[in-house]
C-alpha positions in Angstrom: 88.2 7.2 -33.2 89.7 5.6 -30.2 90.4 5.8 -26.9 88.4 6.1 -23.3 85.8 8.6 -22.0 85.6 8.7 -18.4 82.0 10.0 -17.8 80.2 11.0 -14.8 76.9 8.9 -15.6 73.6 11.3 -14.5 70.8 9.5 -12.5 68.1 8.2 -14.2 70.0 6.7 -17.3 71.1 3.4 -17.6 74.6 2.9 -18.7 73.4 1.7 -22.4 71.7 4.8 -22.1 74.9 6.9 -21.8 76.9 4.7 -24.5 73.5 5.4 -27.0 74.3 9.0 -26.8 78.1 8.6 -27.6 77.2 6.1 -29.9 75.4 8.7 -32.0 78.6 10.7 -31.8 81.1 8.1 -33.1 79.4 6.1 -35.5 80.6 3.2 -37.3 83.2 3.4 -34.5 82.4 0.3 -31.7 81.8 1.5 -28.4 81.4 -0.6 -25.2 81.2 0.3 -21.7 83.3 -1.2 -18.6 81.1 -1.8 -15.2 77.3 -1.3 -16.0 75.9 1.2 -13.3 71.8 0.9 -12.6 69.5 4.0 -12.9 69.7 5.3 -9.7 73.5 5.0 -9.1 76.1 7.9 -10.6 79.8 8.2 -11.6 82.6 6.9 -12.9 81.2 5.4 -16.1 84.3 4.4 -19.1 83.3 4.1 -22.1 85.5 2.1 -24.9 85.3 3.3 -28.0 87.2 1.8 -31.1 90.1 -1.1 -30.8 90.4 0.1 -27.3 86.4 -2.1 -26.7 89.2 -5.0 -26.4 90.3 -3.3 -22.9 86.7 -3.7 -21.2 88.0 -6.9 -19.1 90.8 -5.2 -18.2 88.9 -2.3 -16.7 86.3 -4.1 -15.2 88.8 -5.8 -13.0 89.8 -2.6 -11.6 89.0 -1.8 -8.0 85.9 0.6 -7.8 84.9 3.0 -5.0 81.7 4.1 -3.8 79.6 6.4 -1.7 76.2 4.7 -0.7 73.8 5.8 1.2 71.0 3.6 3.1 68.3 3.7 5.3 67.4 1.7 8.1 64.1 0.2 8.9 63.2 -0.6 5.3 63.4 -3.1 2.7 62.8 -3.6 -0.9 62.2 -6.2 -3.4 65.5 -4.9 -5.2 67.6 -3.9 -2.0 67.4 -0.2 -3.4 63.9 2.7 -3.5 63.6 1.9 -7.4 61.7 -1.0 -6.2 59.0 -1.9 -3.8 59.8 -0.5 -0.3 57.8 -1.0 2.5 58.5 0.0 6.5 59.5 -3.1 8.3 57.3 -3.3 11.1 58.2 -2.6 15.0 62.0 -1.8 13.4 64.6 -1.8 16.2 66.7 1.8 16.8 69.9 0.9 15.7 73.0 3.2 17.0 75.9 4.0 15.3 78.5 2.0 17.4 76.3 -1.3 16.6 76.8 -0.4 13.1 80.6 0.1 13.1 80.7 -2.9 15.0 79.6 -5.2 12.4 81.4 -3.5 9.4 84.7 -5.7 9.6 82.5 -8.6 9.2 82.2 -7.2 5.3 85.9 -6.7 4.9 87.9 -9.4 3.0 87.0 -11.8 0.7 83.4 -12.7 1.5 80.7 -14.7 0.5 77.7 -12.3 -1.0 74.2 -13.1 -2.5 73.6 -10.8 -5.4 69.9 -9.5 -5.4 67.1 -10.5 -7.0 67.0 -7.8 -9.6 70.4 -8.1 -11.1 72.4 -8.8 -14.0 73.2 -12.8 -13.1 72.3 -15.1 -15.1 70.2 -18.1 -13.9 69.4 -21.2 -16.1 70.8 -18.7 -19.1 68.5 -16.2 -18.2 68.6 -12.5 -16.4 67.9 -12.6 -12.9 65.9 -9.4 -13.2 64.0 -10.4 -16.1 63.0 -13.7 -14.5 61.7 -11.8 -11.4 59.9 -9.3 -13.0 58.4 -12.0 -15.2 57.3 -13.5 -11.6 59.3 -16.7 -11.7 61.3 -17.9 -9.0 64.7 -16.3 -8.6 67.4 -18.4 -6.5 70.7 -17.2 -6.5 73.7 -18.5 -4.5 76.8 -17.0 -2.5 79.0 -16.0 -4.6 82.8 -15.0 -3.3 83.4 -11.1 -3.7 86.7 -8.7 -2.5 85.9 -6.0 -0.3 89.1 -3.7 0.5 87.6 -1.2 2.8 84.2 0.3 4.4 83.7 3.2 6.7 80.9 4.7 7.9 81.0 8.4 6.6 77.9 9.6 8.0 75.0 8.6 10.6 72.0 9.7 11.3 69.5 6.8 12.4 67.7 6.2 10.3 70.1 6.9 7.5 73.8 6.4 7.3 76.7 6.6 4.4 79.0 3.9 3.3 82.2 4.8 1.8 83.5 1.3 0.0 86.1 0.2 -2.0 85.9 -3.5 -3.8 86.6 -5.4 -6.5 84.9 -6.8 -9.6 81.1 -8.2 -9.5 80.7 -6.9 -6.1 76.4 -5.2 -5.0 76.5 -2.7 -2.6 72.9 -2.5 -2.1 73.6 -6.3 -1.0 76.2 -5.2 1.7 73.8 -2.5 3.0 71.1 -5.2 2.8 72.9 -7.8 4.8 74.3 -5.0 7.4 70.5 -4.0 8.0 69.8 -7.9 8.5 72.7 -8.4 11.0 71.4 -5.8 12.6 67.7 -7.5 13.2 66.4 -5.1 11.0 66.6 -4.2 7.5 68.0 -1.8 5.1 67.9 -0.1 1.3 70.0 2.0 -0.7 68.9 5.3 -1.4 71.4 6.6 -3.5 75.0 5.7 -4.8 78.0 7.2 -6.5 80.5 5.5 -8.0 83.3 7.6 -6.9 86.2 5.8 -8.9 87.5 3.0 -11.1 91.4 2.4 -10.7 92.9 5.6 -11.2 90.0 7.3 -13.1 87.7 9.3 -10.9 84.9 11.3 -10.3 86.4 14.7 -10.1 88.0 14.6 -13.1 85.1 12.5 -15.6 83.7 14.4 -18.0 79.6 15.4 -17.5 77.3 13.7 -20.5 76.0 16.9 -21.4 79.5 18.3 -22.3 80.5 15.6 -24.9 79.9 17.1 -28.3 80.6 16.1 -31.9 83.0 18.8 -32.0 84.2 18.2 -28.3 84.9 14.3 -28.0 88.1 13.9 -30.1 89.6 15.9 -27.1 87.9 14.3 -24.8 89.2 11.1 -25.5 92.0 9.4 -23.0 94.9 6.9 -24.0 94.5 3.6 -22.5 97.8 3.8 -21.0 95.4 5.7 -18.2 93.4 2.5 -17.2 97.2 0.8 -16.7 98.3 3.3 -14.4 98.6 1.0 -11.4 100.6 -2.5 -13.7 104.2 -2.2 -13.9 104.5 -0.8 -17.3 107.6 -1.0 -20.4 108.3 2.0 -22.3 109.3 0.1 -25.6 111.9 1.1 -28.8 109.9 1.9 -31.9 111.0 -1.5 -33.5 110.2 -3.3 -29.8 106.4 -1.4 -30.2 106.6 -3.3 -34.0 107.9 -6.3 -32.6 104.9 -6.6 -29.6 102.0 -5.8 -32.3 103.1 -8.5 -34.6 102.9 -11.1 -31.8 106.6 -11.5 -30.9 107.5 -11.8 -27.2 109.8 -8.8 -26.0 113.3 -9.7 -23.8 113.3 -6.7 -21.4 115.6 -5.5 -18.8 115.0 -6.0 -15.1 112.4 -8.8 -15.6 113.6 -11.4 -13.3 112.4 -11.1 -10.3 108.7 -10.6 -11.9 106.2 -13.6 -11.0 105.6 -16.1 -13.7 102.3 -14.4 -15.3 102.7 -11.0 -14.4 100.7 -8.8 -16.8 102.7 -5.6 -18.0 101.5 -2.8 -19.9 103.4 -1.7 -22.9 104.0 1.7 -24.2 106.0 3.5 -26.9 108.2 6.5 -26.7 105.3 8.6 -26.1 104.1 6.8 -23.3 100.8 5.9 -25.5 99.6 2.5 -25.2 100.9 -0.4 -27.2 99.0 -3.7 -25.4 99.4 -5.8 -22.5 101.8 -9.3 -22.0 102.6 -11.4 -19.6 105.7 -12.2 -18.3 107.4 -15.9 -18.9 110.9 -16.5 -17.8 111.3 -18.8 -20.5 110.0 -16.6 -22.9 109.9 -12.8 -22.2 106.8 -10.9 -22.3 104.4 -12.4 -24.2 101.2 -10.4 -26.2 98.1 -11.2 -24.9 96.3 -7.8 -26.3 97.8 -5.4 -28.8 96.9 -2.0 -30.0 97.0 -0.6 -33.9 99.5 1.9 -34.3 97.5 5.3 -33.9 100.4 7.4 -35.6 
């Protein structure tokens, strides 16, 4: 068993949630998943199942896109309704053009707090579990890649956000800023992950149709998640070569940046692992794949 399932993850489940119920399904195969998507949120969810569990860094660095929708005039002890919300009092009418306004503010490389209830780790512990345990939860700015946001819909008090980011990046913290900027406040009421990299929701596969008989055909080659890296379609004995750890001399390469990470395939355009390119040295293995023949 290996390979990627793209799976459109159902509200109401958390991502371990999702990879349990494949689990059950692939067994002793490993399984991990790439970009951990909270209850309320759905979408894109990849799951990794056999040698390709190595590739989970690889997708998580992927952009991501997403379709979030928020509400103004309300906060929440987790930026999103599966907390504690409460109406901020005397709330300001905000208009739409006050909202676009601020929304190149978010664009670039910025400087975000993540919330309270997340995933972070402080002093080796969740940030979540220290909150709901009641104990003090101070996080920092951290730097996060925002590529695009527009505002898809408005209707005060709700409106739609349509973003595109990179890796470690809330949304429910950019709506929560955007509603402080504002003089007001604002929570996440629902979100979609509508892509990671070239995988996206249209095409993922629903929960409820991956079956024991079903997921063998379900499966995806890793080449998929690699769609966007310059790529090398590789000889059979060059494919050898790659697994056993030996750099490759390919044609073309030198006027690639010092570093540059290159998928490789074999003649069937099914993934072989990823290098990186050295002059000095060619492109060297940094990940390999068994042969699956």
């Amino acid at each position: 068993m290996y390979g990627l399932l793209s799976i459109n993850k159902p509200a109401g489940m958390t991502s371990r949630d999702v990879v349990n119920v494949v689990q059950e399904l692939v067994r002793p195969a490993k399984i991990g998943h790439a970009g951990t998507l909270d209850p309320l949120a759905t979408g894109v969810l990849i799951v990794c199942i056999g040698p390709a569990t190595r590739l989970v860094q690889y997708i998580q660095e992927l952009p991501k896109r997403y379709d979030a929708r928020f509400e103004l005039g309300r906060r929440s002890d987790t930026d999103d309704t599966e907390g504690t919300v409460e109406d901020l009092p005397d709330a300001p009418r905000i208009e739409r053009d006050q909202l676009e306004q601020l929304l190149p503010r978010f664009v670039g490389r910025i400087e975000q707090v993540p919330p309270v209830y997340s995933a972070v780790k402080v002093r080796g512990q969740r940030a979540y579990d220290r909150a709901r345990a009641g104990k003090p939860v101070e996080l920092k700015p951290r730097p996060v890649t925002v590529y695009r946001i527009d505002l898809t819909e408005f209707d005060y008090p709700r409106f739609c956000l349509d973003v595109e980011c990179g890796a470690g990046t809330y949304i429910r913290a950019i709506g929560r800023d955007l509603g402080n900027s504002l003089g007001s406040a604002a929570v996440m009421t629902a979100l979609q992950r509508s892509a990671i990299g070239p995988f996206r929701v249209e095409n993922a596969v629903q929960l409820d149709d991956i079956t024991a008989d079903s997921i063998r055909g379900l499966l995806q080659d890793p080449a998929v998640a690699f769609r966007n890296y310059p790529s090398y379609q590789a000889l059979a004995d060059e494919a050898e070569q790659f697994r056993q750890g030996r750099p490759l001399r390919i044609p073309g390469a030198d006027t690639l940046p010092d570093g540059r990470t290159i998928a490789v395939l074999d003649g069937r355009a099914r993934f072989v692992g990823v290098g990186e390119y050295r002059p000095r040295r060619g492109l060297v293995p940094r990940l390999v794949m068994p042969d699956s023949n």
